[in-house]
Jmol script that loads the backbone (N, CA, C; Angstrom):
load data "model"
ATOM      1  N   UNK A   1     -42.195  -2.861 -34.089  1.00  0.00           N
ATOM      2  CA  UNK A   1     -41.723  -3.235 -32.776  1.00  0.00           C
ATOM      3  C   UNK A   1     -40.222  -3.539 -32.816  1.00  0.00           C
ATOM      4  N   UNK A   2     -40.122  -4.051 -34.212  1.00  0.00           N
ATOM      5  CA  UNK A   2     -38.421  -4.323 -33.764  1.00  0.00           C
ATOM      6  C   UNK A   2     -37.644  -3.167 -33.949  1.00  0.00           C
ATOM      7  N   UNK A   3     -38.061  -2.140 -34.775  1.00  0.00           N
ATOM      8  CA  UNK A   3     -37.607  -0.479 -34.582  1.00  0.00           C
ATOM      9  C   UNK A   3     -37.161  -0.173 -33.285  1.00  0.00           C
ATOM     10  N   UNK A   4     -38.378  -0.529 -32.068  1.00  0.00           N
ATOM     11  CA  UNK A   4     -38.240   0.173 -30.823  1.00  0.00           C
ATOM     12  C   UNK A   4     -36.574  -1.075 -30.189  1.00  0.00           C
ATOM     13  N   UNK A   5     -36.756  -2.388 -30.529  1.00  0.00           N
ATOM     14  CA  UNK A   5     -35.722  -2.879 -29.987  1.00  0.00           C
ATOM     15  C   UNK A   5     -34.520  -2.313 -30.265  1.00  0.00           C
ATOM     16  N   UNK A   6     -34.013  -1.875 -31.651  1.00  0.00           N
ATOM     17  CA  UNK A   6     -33.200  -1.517 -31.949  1.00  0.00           C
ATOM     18  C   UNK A   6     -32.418  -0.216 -31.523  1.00  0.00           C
ATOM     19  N   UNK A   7     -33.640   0.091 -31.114  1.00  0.00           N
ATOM     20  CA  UNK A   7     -33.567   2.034 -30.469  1.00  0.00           C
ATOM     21  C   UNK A   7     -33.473   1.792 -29.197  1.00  0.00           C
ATOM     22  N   UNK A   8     -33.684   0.732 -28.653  1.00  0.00           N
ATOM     23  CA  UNK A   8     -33.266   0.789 -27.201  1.00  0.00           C
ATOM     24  C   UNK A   8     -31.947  -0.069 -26.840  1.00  0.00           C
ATOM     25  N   UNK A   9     -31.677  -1.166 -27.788  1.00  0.00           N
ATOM     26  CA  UNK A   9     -30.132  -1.529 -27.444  1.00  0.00           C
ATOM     27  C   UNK A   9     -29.681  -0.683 -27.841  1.00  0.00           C
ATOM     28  N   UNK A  10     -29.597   0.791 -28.682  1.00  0.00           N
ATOM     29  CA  UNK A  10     -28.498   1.337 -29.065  1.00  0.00           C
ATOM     30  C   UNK A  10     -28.261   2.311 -27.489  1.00  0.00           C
ATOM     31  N   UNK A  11     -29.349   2.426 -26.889  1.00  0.00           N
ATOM     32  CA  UNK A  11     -29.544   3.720 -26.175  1.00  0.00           C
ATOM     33  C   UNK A  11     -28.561   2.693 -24.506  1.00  0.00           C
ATOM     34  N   UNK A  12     -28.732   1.823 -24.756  1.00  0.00           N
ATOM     35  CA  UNK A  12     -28.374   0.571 -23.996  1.00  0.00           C
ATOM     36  C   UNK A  12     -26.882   0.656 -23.572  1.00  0.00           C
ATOM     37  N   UNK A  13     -26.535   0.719 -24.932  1.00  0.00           N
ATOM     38  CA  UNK A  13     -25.343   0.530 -24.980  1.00  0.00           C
ATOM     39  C   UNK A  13     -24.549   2.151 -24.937  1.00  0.00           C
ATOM     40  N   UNK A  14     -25.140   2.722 -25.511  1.00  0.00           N
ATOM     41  CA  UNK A  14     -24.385   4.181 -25.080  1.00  0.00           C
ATOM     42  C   UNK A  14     -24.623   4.658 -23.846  1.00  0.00           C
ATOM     43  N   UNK A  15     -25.648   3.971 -23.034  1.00  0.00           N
ATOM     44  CA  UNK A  15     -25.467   4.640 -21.713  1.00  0.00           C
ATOM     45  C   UNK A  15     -24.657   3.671 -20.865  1.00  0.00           C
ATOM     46  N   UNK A  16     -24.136   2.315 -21.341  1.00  0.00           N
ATOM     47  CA  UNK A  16     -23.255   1.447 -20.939  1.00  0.00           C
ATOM     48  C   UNK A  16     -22.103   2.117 -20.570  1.00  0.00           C
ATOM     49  N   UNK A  17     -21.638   2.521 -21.787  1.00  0.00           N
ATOM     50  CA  UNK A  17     -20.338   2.815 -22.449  1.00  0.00           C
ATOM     51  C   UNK A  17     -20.103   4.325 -21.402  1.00  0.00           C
ATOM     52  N   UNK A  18     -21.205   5.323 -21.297  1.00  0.00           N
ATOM     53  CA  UNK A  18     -21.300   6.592 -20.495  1.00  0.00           C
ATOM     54  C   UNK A  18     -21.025   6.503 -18.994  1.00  0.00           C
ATOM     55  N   UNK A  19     -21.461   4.839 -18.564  1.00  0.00           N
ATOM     56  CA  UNK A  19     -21.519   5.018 -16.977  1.00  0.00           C
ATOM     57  C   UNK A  19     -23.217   4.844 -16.140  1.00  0.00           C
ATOM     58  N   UNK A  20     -23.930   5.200 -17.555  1.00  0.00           N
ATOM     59  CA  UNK A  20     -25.620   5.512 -17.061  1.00  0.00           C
ATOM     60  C   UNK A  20     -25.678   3.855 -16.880  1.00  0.00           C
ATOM     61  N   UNK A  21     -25.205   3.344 -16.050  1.00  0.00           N
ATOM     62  CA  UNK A  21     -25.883   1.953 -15.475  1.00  0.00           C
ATOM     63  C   UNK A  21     -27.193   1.070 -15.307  1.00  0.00           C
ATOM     64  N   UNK A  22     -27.908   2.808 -14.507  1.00  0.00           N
ATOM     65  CA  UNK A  22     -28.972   2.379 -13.940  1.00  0.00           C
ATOM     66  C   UNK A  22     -30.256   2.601 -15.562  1.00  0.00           C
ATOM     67  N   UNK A  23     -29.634   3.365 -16.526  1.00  0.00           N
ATOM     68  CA  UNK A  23     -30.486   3.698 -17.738  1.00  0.00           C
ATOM     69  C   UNK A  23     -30.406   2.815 -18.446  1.00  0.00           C
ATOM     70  N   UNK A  24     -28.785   2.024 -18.653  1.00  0.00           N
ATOM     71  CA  UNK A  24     -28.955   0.918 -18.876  1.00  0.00           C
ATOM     72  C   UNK A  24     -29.686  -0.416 -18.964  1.00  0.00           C
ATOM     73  N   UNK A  25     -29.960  -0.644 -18.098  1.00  0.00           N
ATOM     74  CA  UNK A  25     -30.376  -1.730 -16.780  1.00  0.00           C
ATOM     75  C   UNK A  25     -31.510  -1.218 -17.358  1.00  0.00           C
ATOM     76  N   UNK A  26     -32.680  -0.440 -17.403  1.00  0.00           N
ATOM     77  CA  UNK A  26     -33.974   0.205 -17.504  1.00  0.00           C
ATOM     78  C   UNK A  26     -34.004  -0.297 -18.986  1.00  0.00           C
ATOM     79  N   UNK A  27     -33.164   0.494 -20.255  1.00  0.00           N
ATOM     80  CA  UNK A  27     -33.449  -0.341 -21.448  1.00  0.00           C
ATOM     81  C   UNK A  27     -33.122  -1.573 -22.195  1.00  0.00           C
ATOM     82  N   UNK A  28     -32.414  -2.415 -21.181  1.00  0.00           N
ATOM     83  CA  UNK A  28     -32.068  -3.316 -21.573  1.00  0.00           C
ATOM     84  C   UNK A  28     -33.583  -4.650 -21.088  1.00  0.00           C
ATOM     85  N   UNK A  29     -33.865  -4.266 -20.038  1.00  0.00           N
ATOM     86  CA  UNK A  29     -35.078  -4.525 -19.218  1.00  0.00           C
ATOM     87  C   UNK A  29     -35.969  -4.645 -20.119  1.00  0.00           C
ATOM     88  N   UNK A  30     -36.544  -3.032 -21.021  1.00  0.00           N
ATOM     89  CA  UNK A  30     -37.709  -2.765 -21.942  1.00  0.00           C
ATOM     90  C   UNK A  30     -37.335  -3.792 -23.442  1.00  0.00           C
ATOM     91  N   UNK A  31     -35.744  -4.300 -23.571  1.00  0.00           N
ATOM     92  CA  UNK A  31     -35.547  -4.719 -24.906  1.00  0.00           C
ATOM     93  C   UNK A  31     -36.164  -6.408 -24.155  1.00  0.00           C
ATOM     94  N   UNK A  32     -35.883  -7.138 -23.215  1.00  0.00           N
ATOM     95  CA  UNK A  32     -36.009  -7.786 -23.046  1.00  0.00           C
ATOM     96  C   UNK A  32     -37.869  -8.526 -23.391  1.00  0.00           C
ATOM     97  N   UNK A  33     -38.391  -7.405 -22.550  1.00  0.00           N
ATOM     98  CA  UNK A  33     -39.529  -7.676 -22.724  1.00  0.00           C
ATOM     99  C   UNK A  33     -40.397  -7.692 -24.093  1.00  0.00           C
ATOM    100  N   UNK A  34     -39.242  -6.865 -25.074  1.00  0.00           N
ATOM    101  CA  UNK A  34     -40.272  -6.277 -26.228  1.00  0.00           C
ATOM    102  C   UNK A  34     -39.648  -7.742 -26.901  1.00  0.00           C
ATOM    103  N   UNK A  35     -38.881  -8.303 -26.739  1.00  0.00           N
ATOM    104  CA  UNK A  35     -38.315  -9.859 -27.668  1.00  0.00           C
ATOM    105  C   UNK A  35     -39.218 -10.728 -26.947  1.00  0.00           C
ATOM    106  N   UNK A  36     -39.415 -10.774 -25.619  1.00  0.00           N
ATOM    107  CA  UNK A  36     -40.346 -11.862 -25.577  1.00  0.00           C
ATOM    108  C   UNK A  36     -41.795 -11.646 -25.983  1.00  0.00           C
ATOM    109  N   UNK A  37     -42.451 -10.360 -26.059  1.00  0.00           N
ATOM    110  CA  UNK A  37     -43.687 -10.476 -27.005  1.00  0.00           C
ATOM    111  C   UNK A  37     -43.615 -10.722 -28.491  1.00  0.00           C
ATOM    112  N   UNK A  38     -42.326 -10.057 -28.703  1.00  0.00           N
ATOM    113  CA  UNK A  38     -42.189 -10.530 -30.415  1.00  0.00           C
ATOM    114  C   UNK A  38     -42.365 -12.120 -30.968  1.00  0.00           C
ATOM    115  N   UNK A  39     -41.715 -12.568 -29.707  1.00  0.00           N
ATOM    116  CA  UNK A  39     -41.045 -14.081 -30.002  1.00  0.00           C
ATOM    117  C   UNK A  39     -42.592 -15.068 -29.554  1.00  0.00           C
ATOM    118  N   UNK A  40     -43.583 -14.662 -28.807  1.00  0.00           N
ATOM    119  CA  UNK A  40     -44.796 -15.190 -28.923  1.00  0.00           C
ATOM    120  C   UNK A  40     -45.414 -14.848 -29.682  1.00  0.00           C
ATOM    121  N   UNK A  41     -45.463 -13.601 -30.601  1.00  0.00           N
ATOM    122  CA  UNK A  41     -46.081 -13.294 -31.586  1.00  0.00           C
ATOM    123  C   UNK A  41     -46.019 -14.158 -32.768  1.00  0.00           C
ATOM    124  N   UNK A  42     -44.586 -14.237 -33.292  1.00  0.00           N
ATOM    125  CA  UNK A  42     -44.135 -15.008 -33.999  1.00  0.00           C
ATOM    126  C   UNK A  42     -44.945 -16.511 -33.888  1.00  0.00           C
ATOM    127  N   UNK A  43     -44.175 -16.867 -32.807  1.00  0.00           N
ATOM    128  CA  UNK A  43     -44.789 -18.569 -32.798  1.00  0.00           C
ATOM    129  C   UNK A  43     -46.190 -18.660 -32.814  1.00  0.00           C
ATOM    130  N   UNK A  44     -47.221 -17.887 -32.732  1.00  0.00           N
ATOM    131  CA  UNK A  44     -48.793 -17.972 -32.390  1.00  0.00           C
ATOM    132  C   UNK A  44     -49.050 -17.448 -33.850  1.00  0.00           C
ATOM    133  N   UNK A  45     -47.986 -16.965 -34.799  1.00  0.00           N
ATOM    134  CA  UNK A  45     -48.484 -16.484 -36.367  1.00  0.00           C
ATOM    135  C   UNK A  45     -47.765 -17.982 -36.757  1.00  0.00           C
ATOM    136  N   UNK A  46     -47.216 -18.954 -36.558  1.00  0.00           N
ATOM    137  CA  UNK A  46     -46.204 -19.599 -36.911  1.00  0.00           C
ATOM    138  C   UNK A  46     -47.016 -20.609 -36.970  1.00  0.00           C
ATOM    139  N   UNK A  47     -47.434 -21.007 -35.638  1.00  0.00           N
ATOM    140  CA  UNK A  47     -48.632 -22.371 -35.172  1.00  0.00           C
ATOM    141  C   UNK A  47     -50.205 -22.288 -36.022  1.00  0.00           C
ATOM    142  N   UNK A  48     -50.521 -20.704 -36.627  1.00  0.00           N
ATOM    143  CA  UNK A  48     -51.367 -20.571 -37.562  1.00  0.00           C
ATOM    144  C   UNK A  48     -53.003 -20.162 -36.489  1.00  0.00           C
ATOM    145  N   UNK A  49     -52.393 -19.978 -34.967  1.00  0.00           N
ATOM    146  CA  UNK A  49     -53.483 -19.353 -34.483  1.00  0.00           C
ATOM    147  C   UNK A  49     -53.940 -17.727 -34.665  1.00  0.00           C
ATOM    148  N   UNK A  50     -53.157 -16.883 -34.766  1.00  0.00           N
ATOM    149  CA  UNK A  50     -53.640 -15.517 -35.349  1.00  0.00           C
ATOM    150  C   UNK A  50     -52.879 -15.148 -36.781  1.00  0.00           C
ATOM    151  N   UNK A  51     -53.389 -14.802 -37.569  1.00  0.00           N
ATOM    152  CA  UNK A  51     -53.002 -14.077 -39.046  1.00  0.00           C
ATOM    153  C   UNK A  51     -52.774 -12.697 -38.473  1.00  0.00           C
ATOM    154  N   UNK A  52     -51.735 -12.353 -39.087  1.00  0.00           N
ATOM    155  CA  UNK A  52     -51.056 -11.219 -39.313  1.00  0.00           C
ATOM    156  C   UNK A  52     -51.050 -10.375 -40.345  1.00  0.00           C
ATOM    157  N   UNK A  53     -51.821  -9.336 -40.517  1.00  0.00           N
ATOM    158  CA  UNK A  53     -51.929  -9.196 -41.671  1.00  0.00           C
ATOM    159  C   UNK A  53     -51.198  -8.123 -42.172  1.00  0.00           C
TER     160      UNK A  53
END
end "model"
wireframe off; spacefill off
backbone 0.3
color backbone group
C-alpha cells in the first residue's frame, strides 16, 4: 500500500508541475485516503487488536 502512495504523489506532483490540476486534486485525494487507512492499520496492529502477519 505504501507503493501505491508513492506512485500517486509522484503522479501528483508531475501533473502539478504540468498544469493537470484537476488530476492532481484526484491523486492527491486517493494519497490522502490511502494514509488514513494505513495510519488505522498501524494503530489497530499497534494497540494489539489485529496481527499482521
Amino acid at each position: 500500500m505504501l507503493e501505491w502512495i508513492l506512485i500517486l504523489l509522484i503522479i501528483a506532483a508531475v501533473a502539478g508541475l504540468l498544469g493537470l490540476n484537476s488530476v492532481a486534486g484526484v491523486a492527491m485525494t486517493g494519497v490522502k485516503i490511502l494514509i488514513g487507512i494505513v495510519l488505522v492499520l498501524f494503530l489497530l496492529a499497534v494497540l494489539g487488536i489485529i496481527a499482521i502477519a
